[in-house]
C-alpha positions as a LaTeX table, in Angstrom:
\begin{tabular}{lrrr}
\hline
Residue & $x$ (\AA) & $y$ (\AA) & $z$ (\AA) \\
\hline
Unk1 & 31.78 & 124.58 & $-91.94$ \\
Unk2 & 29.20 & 123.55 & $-94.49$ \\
Unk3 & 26.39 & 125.90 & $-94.74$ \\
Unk4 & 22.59 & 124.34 & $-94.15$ \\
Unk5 & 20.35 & 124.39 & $-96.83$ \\
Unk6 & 17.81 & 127.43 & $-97.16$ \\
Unk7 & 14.11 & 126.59 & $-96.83$ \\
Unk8 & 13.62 & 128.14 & $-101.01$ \\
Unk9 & 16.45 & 125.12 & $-101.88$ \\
Unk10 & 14.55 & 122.16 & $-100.19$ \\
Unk11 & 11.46 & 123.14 & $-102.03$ \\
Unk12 & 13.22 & 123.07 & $-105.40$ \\
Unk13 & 14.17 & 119.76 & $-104.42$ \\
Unk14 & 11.23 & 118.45 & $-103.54$ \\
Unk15 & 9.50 & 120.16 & $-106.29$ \\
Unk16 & 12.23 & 118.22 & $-108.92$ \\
Unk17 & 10.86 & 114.82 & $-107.03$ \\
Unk18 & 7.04 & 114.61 & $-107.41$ \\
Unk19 & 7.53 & 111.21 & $-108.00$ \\
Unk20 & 8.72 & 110.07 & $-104.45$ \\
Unk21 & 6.18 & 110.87 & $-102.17$ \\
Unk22 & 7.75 & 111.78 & $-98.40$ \\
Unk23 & 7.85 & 108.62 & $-96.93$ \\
Unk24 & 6.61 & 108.66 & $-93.05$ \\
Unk25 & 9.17 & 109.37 & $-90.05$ \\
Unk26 & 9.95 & 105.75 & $-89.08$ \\
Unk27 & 8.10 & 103.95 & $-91.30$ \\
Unk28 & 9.54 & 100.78 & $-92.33$ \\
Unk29 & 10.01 & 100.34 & $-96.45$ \\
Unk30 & 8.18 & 97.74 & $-97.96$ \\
Unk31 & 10.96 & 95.53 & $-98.95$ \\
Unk32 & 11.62 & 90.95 & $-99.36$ \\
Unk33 & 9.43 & 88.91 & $-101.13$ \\
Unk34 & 5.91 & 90.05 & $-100.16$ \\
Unk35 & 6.41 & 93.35 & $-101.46$ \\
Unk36 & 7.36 & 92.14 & $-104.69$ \\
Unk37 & 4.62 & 90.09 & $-104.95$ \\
Unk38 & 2.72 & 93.18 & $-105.08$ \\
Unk39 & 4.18 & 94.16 & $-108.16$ \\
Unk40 & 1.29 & 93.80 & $-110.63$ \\
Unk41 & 3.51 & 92.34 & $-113.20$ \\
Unk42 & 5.02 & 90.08 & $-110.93$ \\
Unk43 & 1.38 & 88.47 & $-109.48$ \\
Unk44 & 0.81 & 87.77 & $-113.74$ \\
Unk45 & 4.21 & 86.47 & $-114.32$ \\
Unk46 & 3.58 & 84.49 & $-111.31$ \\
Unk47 & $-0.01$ & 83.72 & $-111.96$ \\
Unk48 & 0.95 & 81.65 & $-114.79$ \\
Unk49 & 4.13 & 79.87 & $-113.80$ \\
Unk50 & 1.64 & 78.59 & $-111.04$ \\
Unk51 & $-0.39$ & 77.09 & $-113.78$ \\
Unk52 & 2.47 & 75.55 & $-115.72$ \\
Unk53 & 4.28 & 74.14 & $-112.47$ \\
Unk54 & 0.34 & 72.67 & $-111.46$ \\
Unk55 & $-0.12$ & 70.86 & $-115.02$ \\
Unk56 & 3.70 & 69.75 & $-115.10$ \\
Unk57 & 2.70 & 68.14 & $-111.88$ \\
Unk58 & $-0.47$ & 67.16 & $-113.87$ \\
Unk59 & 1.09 & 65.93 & $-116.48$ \\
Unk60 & 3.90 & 63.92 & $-115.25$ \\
Unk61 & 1.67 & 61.81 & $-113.04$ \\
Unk62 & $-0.90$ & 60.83 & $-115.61$ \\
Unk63 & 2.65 & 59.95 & $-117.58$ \\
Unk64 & 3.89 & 57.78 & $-114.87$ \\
Unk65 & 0.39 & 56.22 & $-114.79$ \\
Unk66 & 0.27 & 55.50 & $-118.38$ \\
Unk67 & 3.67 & 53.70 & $-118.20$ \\
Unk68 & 2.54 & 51.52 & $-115.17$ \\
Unk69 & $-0.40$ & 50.73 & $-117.17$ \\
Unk70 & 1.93 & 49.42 & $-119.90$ \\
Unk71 & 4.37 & 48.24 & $-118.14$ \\
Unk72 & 1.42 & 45.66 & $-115.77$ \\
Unk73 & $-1.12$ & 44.69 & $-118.61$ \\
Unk74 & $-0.92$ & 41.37 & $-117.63$ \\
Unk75 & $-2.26$ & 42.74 & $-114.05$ \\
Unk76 & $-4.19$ & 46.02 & $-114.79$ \\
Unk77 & $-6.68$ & 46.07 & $-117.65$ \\
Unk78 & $-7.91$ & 49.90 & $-118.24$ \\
Unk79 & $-11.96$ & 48.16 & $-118.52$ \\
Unk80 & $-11.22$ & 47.63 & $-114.50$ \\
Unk81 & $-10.56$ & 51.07 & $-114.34$ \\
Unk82 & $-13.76$ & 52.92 & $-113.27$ \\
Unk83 & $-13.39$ & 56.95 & $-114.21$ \\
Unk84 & $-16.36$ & 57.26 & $-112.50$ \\
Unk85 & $-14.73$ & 57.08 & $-109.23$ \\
Unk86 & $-12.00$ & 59.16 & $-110.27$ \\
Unk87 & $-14.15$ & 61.55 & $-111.08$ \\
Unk88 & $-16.23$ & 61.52 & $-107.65$ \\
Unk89 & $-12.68$ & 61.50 & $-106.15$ \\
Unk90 & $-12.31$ & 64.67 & $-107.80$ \\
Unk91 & $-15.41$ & 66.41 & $-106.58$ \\
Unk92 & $-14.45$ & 65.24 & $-102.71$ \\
Unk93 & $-11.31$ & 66.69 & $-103.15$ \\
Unk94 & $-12.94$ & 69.97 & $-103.62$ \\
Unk95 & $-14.90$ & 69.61 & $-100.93$ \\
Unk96 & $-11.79$ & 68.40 & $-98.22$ \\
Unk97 & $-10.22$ & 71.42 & $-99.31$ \\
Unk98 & $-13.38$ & 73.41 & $-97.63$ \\
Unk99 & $-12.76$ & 72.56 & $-94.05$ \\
Unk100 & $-8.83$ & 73.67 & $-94.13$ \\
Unk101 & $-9.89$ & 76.78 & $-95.46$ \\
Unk102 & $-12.50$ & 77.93 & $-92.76$ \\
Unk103 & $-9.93$ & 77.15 & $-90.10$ \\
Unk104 & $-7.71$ & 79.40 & $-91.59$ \\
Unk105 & $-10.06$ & 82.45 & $-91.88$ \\
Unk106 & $-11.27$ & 81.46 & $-88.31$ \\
Unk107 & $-7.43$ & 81.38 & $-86.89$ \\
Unk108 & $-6.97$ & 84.99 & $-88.68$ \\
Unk109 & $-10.38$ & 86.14 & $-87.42$ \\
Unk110 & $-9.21$ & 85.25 & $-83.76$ \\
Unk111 & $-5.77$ & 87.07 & $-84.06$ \\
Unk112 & $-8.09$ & 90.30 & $-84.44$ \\
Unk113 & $-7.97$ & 90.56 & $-88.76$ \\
Unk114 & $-10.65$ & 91.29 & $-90.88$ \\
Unk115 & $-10.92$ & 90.78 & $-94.68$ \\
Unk116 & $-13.27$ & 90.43 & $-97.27$ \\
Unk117 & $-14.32$ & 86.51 & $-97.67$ \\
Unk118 & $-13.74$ & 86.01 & $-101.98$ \\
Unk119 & $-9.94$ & 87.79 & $-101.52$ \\
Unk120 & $-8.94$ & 85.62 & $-98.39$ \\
Unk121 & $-10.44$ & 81.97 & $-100.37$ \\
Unk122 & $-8.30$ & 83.17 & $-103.25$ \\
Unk123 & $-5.07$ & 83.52 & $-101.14$ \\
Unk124 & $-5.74$ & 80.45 & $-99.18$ \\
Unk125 & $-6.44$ & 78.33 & $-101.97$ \\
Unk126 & $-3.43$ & 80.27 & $-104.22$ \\
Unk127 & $-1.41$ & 79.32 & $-101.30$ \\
Unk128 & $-1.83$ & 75.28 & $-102.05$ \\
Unk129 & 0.61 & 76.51 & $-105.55$ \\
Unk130 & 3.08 & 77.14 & $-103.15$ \\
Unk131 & 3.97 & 73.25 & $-101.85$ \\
Unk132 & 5.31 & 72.88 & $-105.38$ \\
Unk133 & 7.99 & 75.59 & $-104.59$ \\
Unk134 & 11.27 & 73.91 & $-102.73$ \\
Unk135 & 11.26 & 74.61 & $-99.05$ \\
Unk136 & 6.89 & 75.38 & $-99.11$ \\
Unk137 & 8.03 & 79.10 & $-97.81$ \\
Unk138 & 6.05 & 80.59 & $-100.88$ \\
Unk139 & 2.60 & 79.23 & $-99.14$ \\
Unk140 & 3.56 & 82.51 & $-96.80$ \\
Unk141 & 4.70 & 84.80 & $-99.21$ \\
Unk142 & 1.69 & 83.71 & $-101.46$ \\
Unk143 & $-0.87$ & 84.13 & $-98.60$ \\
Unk144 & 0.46 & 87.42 & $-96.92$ \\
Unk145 & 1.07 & 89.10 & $-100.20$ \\
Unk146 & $-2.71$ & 88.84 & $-101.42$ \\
Unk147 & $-4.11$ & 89.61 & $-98.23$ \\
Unk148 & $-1.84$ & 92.42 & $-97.07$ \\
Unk149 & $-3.90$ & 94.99 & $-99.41$ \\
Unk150 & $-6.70$ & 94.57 & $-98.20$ \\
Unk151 & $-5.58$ & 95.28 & $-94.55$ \\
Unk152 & $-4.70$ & 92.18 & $-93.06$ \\
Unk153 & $-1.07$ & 92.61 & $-90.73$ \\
Unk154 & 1.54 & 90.48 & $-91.83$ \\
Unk155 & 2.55 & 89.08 & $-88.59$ \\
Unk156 & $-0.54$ & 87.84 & $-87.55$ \\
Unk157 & $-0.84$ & 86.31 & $-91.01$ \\
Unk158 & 2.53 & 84.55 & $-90.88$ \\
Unk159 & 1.43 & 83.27 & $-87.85$ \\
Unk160 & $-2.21$ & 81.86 & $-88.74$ \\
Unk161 & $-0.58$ & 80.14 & $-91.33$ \\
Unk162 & 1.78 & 77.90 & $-89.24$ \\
Unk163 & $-1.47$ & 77.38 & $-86.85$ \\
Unk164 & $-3.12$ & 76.03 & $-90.08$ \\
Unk165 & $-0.07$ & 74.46 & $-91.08$ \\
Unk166 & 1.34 & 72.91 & $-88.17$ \\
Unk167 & $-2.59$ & 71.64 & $-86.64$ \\
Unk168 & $-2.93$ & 70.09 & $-89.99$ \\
Unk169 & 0.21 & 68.15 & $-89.80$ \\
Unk170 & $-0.34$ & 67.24 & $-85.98$ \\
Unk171 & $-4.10$ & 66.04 & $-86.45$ \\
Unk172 & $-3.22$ & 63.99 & $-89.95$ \\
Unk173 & $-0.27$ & 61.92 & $-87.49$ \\
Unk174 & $-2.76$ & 61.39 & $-84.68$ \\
Unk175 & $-5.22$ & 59.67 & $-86.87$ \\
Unk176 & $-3.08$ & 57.95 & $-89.65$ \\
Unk177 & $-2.01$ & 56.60 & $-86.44$ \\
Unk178 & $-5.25$ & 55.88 & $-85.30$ \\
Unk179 & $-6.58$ & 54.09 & $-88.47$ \\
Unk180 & $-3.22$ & 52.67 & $-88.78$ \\
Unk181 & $-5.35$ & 50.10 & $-86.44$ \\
Unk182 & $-6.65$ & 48.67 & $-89.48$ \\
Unk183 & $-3.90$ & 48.07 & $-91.65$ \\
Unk184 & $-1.86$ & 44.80 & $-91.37$ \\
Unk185 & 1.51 & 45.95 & $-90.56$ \\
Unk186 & 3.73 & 44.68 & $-87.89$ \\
Unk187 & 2.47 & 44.92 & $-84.40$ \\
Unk188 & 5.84 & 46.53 & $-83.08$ \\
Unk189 & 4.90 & 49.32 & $-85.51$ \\
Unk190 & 1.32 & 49.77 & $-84.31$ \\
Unk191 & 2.08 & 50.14 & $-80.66$ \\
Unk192 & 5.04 & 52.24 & $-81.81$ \\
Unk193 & 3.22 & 54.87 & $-83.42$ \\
Unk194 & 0.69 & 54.69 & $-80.72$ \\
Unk195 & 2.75 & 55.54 & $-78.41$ \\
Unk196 & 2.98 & 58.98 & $-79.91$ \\
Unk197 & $-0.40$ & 59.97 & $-79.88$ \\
Unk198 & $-0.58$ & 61.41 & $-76.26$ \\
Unk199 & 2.71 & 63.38 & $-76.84$ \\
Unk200 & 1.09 & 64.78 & $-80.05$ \\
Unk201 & $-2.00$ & 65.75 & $-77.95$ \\
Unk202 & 0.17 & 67.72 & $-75.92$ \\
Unk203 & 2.11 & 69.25 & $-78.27$ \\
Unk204 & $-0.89$ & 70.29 & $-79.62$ \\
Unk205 & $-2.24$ & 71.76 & $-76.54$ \\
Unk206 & $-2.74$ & 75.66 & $-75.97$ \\
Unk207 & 0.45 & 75.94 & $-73.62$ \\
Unk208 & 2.75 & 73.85 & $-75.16$ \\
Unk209 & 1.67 & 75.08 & $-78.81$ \\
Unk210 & 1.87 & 78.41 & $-78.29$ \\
Unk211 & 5.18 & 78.42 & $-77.05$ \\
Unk212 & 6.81 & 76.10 & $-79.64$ \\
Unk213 & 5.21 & 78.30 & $-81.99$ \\
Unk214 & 5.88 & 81.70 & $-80.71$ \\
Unk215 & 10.02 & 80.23 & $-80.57$ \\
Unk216 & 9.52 & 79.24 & $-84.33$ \\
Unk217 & 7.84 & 82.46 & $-85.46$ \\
Unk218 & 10.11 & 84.53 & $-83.73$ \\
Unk219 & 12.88 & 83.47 & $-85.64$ \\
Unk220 & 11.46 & 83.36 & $-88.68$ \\
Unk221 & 9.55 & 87.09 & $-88.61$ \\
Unk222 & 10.31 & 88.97 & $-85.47$ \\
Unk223 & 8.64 & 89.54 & $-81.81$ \\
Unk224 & 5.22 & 88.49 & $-82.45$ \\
Unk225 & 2.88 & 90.96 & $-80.83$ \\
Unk226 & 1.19 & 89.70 & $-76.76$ \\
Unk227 & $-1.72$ & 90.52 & $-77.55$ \\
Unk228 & $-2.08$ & 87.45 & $-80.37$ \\
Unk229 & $-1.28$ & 84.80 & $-76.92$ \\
Unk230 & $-4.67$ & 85.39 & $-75.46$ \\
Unk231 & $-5.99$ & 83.40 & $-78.80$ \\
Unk232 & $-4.88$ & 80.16 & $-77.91$ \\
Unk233 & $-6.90$ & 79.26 & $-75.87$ \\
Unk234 & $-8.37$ & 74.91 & $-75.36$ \\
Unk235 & $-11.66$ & 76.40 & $-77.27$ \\
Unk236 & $-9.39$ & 77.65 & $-80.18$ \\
Unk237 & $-7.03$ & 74.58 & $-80.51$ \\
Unk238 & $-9.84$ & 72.28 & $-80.10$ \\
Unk239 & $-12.10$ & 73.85 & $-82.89$ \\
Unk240 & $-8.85$ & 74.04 & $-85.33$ \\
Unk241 & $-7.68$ & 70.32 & $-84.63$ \\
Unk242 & $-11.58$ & 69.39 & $-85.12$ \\
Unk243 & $-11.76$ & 71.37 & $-88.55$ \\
Unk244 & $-8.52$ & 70.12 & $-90.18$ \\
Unk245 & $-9.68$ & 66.66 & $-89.17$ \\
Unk246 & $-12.89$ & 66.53 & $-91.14$ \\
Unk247 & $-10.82$ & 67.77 & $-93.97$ \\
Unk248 & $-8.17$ & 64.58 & $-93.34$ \\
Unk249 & $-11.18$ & 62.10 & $-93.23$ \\
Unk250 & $-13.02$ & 63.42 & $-96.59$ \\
Unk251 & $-9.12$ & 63.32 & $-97.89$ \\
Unk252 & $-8.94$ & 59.71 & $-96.75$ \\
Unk253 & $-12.63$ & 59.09 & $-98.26$ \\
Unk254 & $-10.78$ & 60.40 & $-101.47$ \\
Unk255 & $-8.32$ & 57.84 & $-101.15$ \\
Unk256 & $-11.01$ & 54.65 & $-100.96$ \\
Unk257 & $-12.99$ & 56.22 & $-103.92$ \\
Unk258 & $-9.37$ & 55.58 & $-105.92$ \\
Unk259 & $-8.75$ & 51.97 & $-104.37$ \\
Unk260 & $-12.63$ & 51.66 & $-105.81$ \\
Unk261 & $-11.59$ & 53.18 & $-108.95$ \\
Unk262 & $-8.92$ & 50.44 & $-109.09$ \\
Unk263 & $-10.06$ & 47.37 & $-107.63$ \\
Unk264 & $-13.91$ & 46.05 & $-107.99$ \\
Unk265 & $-13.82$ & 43.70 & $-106.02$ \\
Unk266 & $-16.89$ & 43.94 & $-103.74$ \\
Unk267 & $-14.41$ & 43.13 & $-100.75$ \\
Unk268 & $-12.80$ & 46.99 & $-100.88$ \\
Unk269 & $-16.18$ & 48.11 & $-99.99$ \\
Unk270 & $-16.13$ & 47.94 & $-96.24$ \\
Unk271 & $-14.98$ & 50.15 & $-93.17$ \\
Unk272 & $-11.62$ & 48.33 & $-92.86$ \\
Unk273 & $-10.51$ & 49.48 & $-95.96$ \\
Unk274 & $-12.20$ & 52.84 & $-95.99$ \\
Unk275 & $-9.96$ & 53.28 & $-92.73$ \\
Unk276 & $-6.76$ & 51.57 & $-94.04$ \\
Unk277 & $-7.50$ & 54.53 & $-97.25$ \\
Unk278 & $-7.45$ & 57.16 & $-94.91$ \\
Unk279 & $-4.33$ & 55.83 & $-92.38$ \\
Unk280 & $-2.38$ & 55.93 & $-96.00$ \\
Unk281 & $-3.42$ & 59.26 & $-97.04$ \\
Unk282 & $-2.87$ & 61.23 & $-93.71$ \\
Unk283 & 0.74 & 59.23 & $-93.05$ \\
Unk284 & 1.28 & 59.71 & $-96.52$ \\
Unk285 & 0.44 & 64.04 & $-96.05$ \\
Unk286 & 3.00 & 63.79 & $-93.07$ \\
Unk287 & 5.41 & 62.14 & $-95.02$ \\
Unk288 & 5.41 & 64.77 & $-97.87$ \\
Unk289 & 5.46 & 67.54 & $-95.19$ \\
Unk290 & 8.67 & 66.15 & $-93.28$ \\
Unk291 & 10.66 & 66.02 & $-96.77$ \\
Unk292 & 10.08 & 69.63 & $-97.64$ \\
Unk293 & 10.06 & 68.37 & $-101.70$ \\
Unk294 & 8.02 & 69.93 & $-103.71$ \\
Unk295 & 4.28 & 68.82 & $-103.33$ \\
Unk296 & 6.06 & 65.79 & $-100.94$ \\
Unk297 & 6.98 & 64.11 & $-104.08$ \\
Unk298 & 8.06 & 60.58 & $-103.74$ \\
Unk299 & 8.10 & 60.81 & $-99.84$ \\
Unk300 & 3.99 & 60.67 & $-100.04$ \\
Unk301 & 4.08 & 58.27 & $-102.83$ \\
Unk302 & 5.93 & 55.19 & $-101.02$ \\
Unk303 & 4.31 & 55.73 & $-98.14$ \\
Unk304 & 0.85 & 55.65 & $-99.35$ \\
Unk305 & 1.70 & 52.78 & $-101.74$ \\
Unk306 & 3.82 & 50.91 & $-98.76$ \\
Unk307 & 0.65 & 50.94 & $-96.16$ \\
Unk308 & $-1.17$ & 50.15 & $-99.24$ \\
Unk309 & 0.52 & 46.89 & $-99.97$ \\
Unk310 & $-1.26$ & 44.57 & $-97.93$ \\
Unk311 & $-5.18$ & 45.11 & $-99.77$ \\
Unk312 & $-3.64$ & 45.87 & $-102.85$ \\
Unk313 & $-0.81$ & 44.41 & $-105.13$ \\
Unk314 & 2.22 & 46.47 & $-105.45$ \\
Unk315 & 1.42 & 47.91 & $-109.29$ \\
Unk316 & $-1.88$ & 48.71 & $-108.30$ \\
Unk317 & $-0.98$ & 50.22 & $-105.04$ \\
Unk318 & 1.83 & 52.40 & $-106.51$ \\
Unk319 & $-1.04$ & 53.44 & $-109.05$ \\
Unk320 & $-3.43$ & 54.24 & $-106.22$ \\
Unk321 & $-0.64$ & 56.64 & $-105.53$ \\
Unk322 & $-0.63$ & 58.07 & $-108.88$ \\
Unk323 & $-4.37$ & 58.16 & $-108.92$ \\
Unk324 & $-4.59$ & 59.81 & $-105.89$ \\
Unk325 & $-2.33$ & 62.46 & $-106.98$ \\
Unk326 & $-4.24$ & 63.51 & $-110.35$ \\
Unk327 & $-7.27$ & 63.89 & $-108.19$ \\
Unk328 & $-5.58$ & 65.73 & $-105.80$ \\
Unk329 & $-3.82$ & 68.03 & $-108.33$ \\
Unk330 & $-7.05$ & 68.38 & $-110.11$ \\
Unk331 & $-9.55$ & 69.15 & $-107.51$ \\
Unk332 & $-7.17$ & 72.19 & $-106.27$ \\
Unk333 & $-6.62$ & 73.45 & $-109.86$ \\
Unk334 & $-10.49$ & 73.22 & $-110.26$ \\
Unk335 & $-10.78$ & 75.25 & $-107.05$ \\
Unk336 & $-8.36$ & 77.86 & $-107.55$ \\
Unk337 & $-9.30$ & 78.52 & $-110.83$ \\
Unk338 & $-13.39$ & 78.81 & $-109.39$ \\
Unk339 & $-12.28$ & 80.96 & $-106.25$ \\
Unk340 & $-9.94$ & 83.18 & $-108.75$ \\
Unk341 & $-12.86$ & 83.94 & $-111.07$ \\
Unk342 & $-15.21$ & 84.74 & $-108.67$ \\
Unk343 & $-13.26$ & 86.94 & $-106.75$ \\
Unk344 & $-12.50$ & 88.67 & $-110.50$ \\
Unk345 & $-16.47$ & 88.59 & $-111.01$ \\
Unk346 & $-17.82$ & 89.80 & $-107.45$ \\
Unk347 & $-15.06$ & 91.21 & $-104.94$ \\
Unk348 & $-14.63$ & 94.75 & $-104.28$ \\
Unk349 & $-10.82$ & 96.23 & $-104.90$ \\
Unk350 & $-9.23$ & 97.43 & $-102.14$ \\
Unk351 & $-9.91$ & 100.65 & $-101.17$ \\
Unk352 & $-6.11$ & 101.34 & $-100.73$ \\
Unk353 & $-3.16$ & 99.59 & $-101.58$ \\
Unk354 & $-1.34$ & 100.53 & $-98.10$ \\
Unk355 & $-0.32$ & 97.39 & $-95.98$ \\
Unk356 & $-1.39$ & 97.45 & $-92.55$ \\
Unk357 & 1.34 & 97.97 & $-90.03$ \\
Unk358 & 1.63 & 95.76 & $-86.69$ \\
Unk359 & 1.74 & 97.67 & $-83.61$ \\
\hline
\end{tabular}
């Protein structure tokens, strides 16, 4: 029989383990990928192979730009190219971003969180780095991690960000659908995708929503707490559809500044193709989404150049895409990099670095 230790023994060893504090009867250990993102010199490492993998993004679509340029002088001339509207299309994108971004904090505000507002723009707009990482998953990990100090639960983070995900995706269909009115594609196609709209509706309804969600975020994280159902509510869903779609229409108003910035011909300024620009864009977003690559590479890119076709010549179309692209990738680097300072400059540390537990 093996004798118990004496209470004078398991002081000594606690005594030789200052280090390890006791860890709480039951608690779970902080373990996976959000814990390691809490790993100071992880976040830097991190940090900056966000920045390379946003300026390799950069960089390789101005490059693809420059050869189309080269490769269609007899069609393109850089003196019809007006920077100007690249530029405003740079601005708007900052602004699109906005709306996406309150409908987040909103979504997490209604699941019962509170956070400061500076930390939860940086994770939210940190986040966007993640759709260049295969599969999108680090958009969670990127998220959670940066909010979980400052005592946000991670379940009801996960969650908010499929709401804000999954809404996004649902309300971009319905209207590139919807403005898909506009472009001159085959009628089959039209009444096609038309057809869609009232089982998107649904899908996006309160009932239907929450349980398709609940099923996906149950096997991706665990029972999600009851008390989080009461949110969904025909108020909630109807506020978070009508946020994410004033962000897809300023996207799509993106999109018509860069057919402007392309083509001057006093014909592209008109509602048809203002509405054609932002059927592309949207159809284009859901495109990207449903290939899981890496910032929808390629996916978004025919797409948008495809519906594109018909008010603008191929070249110039698949340059549109391009375009549309560096603006993009520049208006989030520009915001990231502004929310990210600020939140250096004027936000309070948290108080403790303990993540809140779900109960």
């Amino acid at each position: 029989m093996i004798p118990e230790p004496s209470k004078d023994q398991i002081e000594t060893q606690d005594q030789a383990n200052p280090s390890e504090p006791p860890t709480p009867k039951g608690a779970p250990a902080e373990t996976g990928p959000i814990a390691l993102f809490q790993n100071k010199t992880f976040q830097k490492l991190f940090k900056a192979g966000v920045a390379c993998a946003v300026l390799l993004f950069l960089a390789i679509t101005i490059y693809r730009v420059y050869g189309e340029l080269r490769n269609n002088e007899q069609l393109i001339s850089s003196s019809r190219i007006r920077l100007g509207y690249l530029a405003a299309g740079i601005a708007l994108t900052i602004v699109a971003l906005i709306p996406a971004a309150v409908v987040w904090m909103r979504v997490l505000k209604a699941f019962g969180q509170s956070f400061p507002l500076l930390p939860a723009l940086d994770a939210y707009y940190l986040g966007h780095a993640g759709k260049y990482v295969p599969g999108k998953a680090m958009v969670l990990v990127l998220r959670v991690g940066k909010l979980q100090p400052y005592g946000v639960s991670i379940k009801p983070a996960i969650l908010s960000v499929f709401v804000e995900t999954l809404t996004g995706v649902g309300t971009a269909a319905i209207l590139g659908v919807l403005f898909l009115l506009f472009v001159d594609v085959p009628s089959w196609l039209k009444w096609s995708l038309l057809a869609t709209v009232p089982v998107s509706i649904i899908v996006l309804s309160p009932h239907f929503f929450r349980l398709g969600l609940f099923a996906l975020a149950k096997s991706k994280i665990g029972k999600i707490p009851k008390s989080l159902s009461s949110a969904f509510t025909w108020s909630f869903m109807l506020k978070t559809c009508f946020g994410m779609s004033i962000g897809w229409l300023l996207q799509g108003t993106v999109g018509w500044l860069i057919i402007l910035c392309l083509n001057d011909s006093p014909d592209m300024i008109s509602l048809s193709v203002w509405g054609t620009a932002v059927s592309a864009v949207c159809l284009g977003a859901v495109a990207g989404f449903l290939s899981m690559l890496p910032g929808g590479a390629v996916a978004r890119d025919l797409v948008v150049a495809w519906l594109l076709a018909p008010i603008l010549t191929q070249p110039v179309a698949l340059l549109f895409a391009l375009f549309l692209r560096i603006a993009n990738l520049s208006g989030e680097g520009i915001s990231i990099a502004a929310v990210h300072i600020s939140k250096r400059l004027f936000a309070s540390p948290p108080k403790s670095r303990k993540t809140a537990r779900d109960t």
